[in-house]
mmCIF file of the N, C-alpha and C atoms, coordinates in Angstrom:
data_MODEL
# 
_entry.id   MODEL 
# 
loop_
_atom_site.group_PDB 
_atom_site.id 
_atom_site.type_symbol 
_atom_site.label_atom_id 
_atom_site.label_alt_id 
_atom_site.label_comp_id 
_atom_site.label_asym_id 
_atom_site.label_entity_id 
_atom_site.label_seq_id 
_atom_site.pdbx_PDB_ins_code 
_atom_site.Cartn_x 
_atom_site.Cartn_y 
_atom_site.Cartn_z 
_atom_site.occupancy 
_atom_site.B_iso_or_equiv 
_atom_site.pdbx_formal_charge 
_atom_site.auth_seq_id 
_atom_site.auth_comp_id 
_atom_site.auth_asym_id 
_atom_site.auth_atom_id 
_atom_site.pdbx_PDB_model_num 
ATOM 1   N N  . UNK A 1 1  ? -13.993 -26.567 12.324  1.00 0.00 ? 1  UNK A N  1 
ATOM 2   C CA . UNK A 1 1  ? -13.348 -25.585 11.481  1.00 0.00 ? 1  UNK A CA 1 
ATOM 3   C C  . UNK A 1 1  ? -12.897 -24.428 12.369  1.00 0.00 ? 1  UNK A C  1 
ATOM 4   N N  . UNK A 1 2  ? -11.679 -23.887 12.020  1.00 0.00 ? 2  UNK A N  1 
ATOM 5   C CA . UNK A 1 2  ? -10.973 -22.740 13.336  1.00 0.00 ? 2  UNK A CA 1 
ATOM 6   C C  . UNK A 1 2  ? -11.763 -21.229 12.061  1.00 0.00 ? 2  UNK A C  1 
ATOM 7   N N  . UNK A 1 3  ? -11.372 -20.579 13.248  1.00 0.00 ? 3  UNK A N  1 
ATOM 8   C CA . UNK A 1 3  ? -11.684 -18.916 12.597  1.00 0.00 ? 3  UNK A CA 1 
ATOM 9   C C  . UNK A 1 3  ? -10.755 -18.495 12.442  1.00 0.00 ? 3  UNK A C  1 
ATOM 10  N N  . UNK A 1 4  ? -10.663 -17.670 11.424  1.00 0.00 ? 4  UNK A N  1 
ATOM 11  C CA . UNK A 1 4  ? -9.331  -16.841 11.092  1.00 0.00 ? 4  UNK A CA 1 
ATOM 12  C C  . UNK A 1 4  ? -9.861  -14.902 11.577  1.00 0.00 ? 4  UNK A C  1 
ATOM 13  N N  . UNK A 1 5  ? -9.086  -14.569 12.044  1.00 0.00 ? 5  UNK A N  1 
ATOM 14  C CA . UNK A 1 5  ? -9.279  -13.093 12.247  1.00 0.00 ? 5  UNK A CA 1 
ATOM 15  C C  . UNK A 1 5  ? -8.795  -12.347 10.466  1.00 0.00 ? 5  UNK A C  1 
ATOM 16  N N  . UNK A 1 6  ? -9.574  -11.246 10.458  1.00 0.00 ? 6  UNK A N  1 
ATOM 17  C CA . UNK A 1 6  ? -9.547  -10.423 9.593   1.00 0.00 ? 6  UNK A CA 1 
ATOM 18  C C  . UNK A 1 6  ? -8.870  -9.562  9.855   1.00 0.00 ? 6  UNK A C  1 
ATOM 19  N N  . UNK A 1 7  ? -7.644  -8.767  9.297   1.00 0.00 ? 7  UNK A N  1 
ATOM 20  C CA . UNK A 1 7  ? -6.848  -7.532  9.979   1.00 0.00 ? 7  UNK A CA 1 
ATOM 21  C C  . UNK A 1 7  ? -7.479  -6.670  8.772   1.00 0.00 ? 7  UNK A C  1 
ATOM 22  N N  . UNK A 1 8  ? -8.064  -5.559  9.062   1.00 0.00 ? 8  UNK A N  1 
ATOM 23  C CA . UNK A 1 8  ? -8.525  -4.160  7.732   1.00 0.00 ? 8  UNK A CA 1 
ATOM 24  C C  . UNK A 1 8  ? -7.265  -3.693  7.445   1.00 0.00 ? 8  UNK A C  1 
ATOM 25  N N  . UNK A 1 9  ? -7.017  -3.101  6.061   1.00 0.00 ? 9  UNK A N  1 
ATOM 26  C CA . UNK A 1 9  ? -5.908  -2.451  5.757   1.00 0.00 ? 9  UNK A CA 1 
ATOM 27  C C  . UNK A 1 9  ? -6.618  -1.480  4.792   1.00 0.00 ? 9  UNK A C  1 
ATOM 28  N N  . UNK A 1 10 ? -6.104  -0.318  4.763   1.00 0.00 ? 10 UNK A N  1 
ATOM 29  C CA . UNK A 1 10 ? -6.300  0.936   3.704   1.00 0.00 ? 10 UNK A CA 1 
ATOM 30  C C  . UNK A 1 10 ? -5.650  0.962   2.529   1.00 0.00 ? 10 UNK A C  1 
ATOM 31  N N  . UNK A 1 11 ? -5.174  0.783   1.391   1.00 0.00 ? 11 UNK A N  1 
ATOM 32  C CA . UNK A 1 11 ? -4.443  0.768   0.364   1.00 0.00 ? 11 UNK A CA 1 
ATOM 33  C C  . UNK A 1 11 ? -4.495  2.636   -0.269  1.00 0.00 ? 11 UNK A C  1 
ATOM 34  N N  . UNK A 1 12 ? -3.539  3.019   -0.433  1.00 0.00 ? 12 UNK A N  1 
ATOM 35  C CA . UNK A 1 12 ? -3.786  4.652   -1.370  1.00 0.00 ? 12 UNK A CA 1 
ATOM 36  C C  . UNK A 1 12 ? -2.419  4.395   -2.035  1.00 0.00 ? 12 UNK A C  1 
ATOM 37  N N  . UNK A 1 13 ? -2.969  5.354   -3.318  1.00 0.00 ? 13 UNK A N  1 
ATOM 38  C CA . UNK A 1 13 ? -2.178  5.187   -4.666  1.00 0.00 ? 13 UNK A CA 1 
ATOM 39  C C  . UNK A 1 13 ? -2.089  6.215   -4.905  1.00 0.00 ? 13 UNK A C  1 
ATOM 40  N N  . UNK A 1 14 ? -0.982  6.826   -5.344  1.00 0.00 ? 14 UNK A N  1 
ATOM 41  C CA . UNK A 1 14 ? -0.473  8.140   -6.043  1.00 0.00 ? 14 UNK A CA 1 
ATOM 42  C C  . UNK A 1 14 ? -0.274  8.165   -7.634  1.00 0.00 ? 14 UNK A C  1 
ATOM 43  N N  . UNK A 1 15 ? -0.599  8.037   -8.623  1.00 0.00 ? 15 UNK A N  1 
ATOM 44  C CA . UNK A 1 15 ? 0.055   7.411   -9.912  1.00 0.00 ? 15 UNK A CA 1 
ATOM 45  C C  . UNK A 1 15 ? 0.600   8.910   -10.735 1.00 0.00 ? 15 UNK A C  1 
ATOM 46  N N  . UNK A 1 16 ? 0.489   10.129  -9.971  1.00 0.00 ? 16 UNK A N  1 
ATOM 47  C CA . UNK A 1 16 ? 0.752   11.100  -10.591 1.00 0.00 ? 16 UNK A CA 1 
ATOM 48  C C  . UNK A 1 16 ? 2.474   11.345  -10.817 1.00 0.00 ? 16 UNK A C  1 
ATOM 49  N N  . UNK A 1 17 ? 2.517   12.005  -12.003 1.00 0.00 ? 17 UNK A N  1 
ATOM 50  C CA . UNK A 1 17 ? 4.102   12.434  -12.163 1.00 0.00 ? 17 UNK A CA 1 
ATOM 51  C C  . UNK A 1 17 ? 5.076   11.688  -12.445 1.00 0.00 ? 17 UNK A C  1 
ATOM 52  N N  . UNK A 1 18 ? 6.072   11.692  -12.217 1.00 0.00 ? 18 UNK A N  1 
ATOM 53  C CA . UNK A 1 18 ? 7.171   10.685  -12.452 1.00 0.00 ? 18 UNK A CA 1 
ATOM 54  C C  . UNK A 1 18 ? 7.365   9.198   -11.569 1.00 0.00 ? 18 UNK A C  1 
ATOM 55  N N  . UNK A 1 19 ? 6.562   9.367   -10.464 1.00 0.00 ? 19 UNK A N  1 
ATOM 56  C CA . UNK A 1 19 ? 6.697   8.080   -9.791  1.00 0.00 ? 19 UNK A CA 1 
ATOM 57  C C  . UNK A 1 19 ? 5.422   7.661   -9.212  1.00 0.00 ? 19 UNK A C  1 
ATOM 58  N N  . UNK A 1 20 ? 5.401   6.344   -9.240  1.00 0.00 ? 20 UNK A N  1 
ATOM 59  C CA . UNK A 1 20 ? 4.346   6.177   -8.322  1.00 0.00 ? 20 UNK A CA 1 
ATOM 60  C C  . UNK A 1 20 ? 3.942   5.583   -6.575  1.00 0.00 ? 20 UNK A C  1 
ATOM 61  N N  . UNK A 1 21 ? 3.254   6.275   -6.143  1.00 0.00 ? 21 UNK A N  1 
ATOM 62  C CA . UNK A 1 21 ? 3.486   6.203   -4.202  1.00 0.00 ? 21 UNK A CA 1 
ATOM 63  C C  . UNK A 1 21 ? 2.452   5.458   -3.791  1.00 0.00 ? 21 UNK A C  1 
ATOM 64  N N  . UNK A 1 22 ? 2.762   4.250   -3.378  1.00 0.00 ? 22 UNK A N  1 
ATOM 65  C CA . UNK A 1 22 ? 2.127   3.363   -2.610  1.00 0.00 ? 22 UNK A CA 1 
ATOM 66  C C  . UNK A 1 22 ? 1.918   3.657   -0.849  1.00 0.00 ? 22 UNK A C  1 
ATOM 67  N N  . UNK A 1 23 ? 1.059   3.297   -0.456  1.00 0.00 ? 23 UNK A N  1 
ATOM 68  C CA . UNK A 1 23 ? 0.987   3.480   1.027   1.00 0.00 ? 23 UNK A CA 1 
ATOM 69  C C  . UNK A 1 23 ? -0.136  2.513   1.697   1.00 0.00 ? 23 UNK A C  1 
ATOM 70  N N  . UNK A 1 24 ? 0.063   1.804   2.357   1.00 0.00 ? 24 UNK A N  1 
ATOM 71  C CA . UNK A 1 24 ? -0.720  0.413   3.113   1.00 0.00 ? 24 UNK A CA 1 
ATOM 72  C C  . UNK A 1 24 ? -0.845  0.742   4.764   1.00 0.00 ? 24 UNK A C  1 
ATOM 73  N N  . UNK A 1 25 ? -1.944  0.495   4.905   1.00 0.00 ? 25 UNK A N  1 
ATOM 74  C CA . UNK A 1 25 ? -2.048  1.190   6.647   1.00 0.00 ? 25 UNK A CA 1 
ATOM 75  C C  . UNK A 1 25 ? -2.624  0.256   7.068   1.00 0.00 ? 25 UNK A C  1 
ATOM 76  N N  . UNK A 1 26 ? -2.388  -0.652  8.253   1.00 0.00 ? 26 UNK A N  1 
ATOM 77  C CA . UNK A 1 26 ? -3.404  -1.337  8.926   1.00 0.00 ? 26 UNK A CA 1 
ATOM 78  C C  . UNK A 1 26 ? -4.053  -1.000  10.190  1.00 0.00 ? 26 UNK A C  1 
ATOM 79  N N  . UNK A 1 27 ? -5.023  -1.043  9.835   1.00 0.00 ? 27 UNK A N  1 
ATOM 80  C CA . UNK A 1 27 ? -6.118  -0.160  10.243  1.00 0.00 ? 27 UNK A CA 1 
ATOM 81  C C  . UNK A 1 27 ? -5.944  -0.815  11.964  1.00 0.00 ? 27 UNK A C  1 
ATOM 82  N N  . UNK A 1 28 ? -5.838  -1.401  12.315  1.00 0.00 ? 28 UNK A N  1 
ATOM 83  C CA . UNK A 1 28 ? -5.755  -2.166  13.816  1.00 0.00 ? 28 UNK A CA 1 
ATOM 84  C C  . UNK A 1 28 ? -4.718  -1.486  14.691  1.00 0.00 ? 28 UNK A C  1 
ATOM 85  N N  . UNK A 1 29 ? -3.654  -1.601  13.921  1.00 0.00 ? 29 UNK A N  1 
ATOM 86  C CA . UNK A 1 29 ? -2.563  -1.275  14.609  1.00 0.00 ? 29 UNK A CA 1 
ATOM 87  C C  . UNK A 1 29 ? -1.669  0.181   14.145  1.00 0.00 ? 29 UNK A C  1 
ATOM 88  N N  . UNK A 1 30 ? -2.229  0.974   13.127  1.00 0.00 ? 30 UNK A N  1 
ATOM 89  C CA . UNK A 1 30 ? -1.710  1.772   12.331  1.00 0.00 ? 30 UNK A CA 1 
ATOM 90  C C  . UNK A 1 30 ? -0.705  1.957   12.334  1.00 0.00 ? 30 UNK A C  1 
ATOM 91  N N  . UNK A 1 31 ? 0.114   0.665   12.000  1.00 0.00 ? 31 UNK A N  1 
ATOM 92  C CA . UNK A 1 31 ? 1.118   0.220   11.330  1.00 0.00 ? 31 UNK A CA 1 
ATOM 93  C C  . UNK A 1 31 ? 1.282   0.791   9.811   1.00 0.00 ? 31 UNK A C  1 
ATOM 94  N N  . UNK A 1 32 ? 2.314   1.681   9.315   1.00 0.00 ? 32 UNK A N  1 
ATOM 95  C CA . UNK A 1 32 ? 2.082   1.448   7.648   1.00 0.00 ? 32 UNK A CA 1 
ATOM 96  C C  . UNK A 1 32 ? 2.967   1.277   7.147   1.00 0.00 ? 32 UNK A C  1 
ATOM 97  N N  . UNK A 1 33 ? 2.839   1.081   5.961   1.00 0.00 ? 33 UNK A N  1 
ATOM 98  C CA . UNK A 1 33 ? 3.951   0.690   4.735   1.00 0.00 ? 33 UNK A CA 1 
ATOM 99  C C  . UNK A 1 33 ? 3.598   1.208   3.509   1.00 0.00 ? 33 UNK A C  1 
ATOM 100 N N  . UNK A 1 34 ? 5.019   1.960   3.122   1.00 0.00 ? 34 UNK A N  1 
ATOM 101 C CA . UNK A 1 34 ? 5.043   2.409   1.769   1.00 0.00 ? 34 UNK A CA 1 
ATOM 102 C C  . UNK A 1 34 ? 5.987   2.247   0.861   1.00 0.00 ? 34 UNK A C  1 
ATOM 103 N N  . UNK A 1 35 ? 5.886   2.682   -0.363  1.00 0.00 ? 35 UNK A N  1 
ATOM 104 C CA . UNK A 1 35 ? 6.769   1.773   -1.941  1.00 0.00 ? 35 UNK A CA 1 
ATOM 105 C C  . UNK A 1 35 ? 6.750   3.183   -3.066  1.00 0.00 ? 35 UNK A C  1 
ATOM 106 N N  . UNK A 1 36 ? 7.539   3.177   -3.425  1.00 0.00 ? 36 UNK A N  1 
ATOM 107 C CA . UNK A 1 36 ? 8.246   4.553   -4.492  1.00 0.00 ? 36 UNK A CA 1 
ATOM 108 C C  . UNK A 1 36 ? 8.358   3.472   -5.565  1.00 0.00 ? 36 UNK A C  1 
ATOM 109 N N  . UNK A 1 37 ? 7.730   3.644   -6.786  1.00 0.00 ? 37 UNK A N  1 
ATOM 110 C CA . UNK A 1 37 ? 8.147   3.179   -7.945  1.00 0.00 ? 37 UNK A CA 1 
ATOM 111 C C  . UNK A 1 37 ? 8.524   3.958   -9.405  1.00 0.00 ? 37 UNK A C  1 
ATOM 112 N N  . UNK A 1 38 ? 9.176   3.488   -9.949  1.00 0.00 ? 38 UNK A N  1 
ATOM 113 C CA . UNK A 1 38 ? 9.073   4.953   -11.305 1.00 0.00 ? 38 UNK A CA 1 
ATOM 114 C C  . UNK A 1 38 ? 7.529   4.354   -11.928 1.00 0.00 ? 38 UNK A C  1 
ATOM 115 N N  . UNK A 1 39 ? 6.823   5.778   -12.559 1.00 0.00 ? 39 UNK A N  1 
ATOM 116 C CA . UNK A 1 39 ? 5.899   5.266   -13.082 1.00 0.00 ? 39 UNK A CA 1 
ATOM 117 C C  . UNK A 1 39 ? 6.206   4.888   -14.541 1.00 0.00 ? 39 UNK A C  1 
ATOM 118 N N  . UNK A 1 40 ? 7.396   5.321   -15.172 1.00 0.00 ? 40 UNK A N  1 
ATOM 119 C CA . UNK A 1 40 ? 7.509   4.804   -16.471 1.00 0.00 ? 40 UNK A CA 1 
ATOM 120 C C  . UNK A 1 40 ? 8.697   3.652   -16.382 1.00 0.00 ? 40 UNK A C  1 
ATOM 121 N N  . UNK A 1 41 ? 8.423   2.760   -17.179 1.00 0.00 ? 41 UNK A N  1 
ATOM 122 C CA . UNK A 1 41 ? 9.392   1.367   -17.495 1.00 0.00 ? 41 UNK A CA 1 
ATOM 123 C C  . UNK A 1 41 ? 10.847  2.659   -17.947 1.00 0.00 ? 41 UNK A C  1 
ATOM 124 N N  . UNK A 1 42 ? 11.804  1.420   -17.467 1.00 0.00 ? 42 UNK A N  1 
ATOM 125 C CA . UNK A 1 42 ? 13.531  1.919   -17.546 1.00 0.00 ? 42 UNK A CA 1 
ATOM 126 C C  . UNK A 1 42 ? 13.111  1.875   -19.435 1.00 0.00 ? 42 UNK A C  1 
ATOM 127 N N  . UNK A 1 43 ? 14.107  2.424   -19.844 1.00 0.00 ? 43 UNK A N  1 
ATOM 128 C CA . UNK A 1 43 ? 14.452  2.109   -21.678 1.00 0.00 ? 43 UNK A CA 1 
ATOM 129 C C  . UNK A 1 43 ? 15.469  0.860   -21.477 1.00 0.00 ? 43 UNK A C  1 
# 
């Protein structure tokens, strides 16, 4: 059976206000990534 490496990542969430802010960090390489969403559905 092979091993797989584990990469850690941080996840943080904003859900306040009109949108909501995603942000993903990996912890190894502090690499990150982030995402803007509206927090309310379109009409």
């Amino acid at each position: 059976m092979s091993q797989s490496a584990v990469t850690p990542y941080r996840l943080g969430v904003d859900v306040g206000g009109t949108f909501t802010d995603l942000l993903l960090i990996n912890e190894t390489s502090g690499e990150t990534f982030s995402a803007k969403v509206p927090s309310t559905p379109a009409d």
